[in-house]
N, C-alpha and C positions, 0 to 999 in steps of 0.2 A: 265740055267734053262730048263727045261723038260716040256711039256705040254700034260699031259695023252690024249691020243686021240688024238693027232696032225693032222689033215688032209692039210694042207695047209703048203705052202712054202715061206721059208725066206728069200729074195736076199738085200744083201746090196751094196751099192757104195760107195768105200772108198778111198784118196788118197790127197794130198795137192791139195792145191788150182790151178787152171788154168789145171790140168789136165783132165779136161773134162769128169771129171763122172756123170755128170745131163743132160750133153747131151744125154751120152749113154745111163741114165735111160730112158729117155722119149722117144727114139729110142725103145730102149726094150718093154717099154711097149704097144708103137704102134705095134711091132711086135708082141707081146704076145696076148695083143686082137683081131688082123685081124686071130689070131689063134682058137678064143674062149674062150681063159684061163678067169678067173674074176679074174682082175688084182686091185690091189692097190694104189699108190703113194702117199709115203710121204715123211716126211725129219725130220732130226734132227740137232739145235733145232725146235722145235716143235712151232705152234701161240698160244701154251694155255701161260696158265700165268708163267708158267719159264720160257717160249722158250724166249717170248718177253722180259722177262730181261734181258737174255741171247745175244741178239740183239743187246740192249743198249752197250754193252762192245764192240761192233765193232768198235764205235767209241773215247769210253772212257772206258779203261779197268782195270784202277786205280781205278772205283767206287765201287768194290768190294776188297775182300783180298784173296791168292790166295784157301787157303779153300773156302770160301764162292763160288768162283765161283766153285771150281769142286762140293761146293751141289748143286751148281743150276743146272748142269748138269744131276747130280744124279737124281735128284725132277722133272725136265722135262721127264728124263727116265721113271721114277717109272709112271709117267701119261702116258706118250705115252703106253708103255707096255698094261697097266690096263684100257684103253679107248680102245685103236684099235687094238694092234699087237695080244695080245691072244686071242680077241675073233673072229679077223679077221682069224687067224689060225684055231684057233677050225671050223671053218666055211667053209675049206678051199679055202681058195684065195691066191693068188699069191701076195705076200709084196712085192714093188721095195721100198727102204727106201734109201735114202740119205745124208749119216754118219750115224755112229749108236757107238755102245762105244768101236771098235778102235779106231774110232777120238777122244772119250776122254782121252784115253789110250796115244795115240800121243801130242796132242795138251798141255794135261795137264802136260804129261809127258816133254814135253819141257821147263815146268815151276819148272821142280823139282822132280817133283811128283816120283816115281816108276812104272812105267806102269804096270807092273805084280801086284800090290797092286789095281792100278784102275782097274783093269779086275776082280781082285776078288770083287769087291767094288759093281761090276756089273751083281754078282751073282743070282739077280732076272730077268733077262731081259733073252731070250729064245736067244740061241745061234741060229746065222744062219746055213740056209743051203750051203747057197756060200756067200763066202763076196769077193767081184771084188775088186780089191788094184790096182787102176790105178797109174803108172809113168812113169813121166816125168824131165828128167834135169829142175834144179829150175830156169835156166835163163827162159826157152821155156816157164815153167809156169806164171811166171811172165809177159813175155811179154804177153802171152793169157790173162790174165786179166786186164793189162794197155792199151795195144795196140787194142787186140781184141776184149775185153767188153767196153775198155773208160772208165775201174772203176777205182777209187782211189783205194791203198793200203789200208784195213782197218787194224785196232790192231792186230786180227790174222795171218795178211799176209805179216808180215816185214820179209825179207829176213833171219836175222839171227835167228831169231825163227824157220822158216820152214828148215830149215839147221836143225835144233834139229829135227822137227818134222818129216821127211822123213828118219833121219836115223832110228827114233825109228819105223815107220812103215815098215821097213828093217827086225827091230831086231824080229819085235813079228810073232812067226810061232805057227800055230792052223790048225789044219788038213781042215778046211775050206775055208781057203786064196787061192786063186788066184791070182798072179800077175799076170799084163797086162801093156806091152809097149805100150802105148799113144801116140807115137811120130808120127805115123803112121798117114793116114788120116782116115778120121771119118767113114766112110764106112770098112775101114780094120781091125779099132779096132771093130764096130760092130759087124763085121765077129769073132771074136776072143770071143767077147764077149757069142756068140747065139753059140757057139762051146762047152764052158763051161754052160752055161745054159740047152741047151734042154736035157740032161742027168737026169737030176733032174725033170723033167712035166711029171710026170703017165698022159697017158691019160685018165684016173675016173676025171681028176679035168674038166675036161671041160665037164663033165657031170652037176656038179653043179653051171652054171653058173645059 
């Protein structure tokens, strides 16, 4: 989608699980502000009322069918969108968003779905300006999130699902992806990160903090 007037910019973090994209965001966005920019942070799902049913399926993903869950994804969109992303744009500030609908594209698409059909499904939500596709070999991820966080495996993160999910964010190419090896330490992928970022921050926006 297009948003007449656009003044503000769209970053997304995209990539399976344990790849360390929420780190890099809040790295970013420390950077971004000790810059000036007026910065954002959110995520998707979202805490309005889809996100949190959306939640619910981390642990029990059977509660839904698999339509029902990608509307719920949609309906969490459609609010995110329509609450904060466009009028945060129009406004311009700098969006750090955490998944946005390649992950549903991915995610969903591991269930069956056609990823190319959810990308059009997702024709109201304002395409970014960068979308960071962080990876990582799925052992390395896995252990980041057992080993590292001490989290259980939730519904979205059983191994042979993300095997689907990581090829299909392989497959989809959009003139705004960036991949990013993760394997690296947290400081090198940042460096990679603010390499692909500061190209895109006119400095007019830190006028309107």
């Amino acid at each position: 989608m297009t948003i007449p007037g656009r003044k503000g910019v769209l970053i997304v973090f995209e990539g399976t699980d344990g790849t360390g994209k929420s780190t890099q965001l809040q790295l970013l966005s420390r950077y971004l502000q000790d810059k000036g920019y007026p910065v954002i942070t959110t995520r998707e799902p979202t805490e309005g009322q889809y996100g949190q049913r959306i939640r619910e399926l981390y642990v029990n993903r059977s509660k839904y069918s698999q339509d029902q869950e990608l509307e719920l994804f949609l309906a969490d969109r459609r609010e995110h969108v329509h609450n904060l992303l466009v009028p945060a744009l129009e406004q311009g500030k700098v969006i750090l968003c955490d998944r946005y609908f390649l992950s549903t594209a991915a995610y969903q698409g591991a269930r069956g779905f056609d990823p190319e059909e959810i990308m059009t499904l997702n024709h109201f939500a304002p395409d970014p300006d960068l979308a960071l596709l962080f990876q990582v070999p799925l052992d390395t991820g896995l252990k980041r999130i057992t080993s590292g966080r001490g989290d259980e495996l939730n519904d979205f993160e059983q191994r042979e699902s993300l095997d689907h999910v990581a090829a299909i964010f392989s497959s989809i190419k959009r003139p705004y992806i960036r991949r990013i090896d993760s394997t690296g330490s947290i400081k090198e992928v940042h460096r990679m990160v603010i390499e692909h970022v500061n190209p895109l921050l006119p400095a007019s926006l830190t006028d309107q903090v």
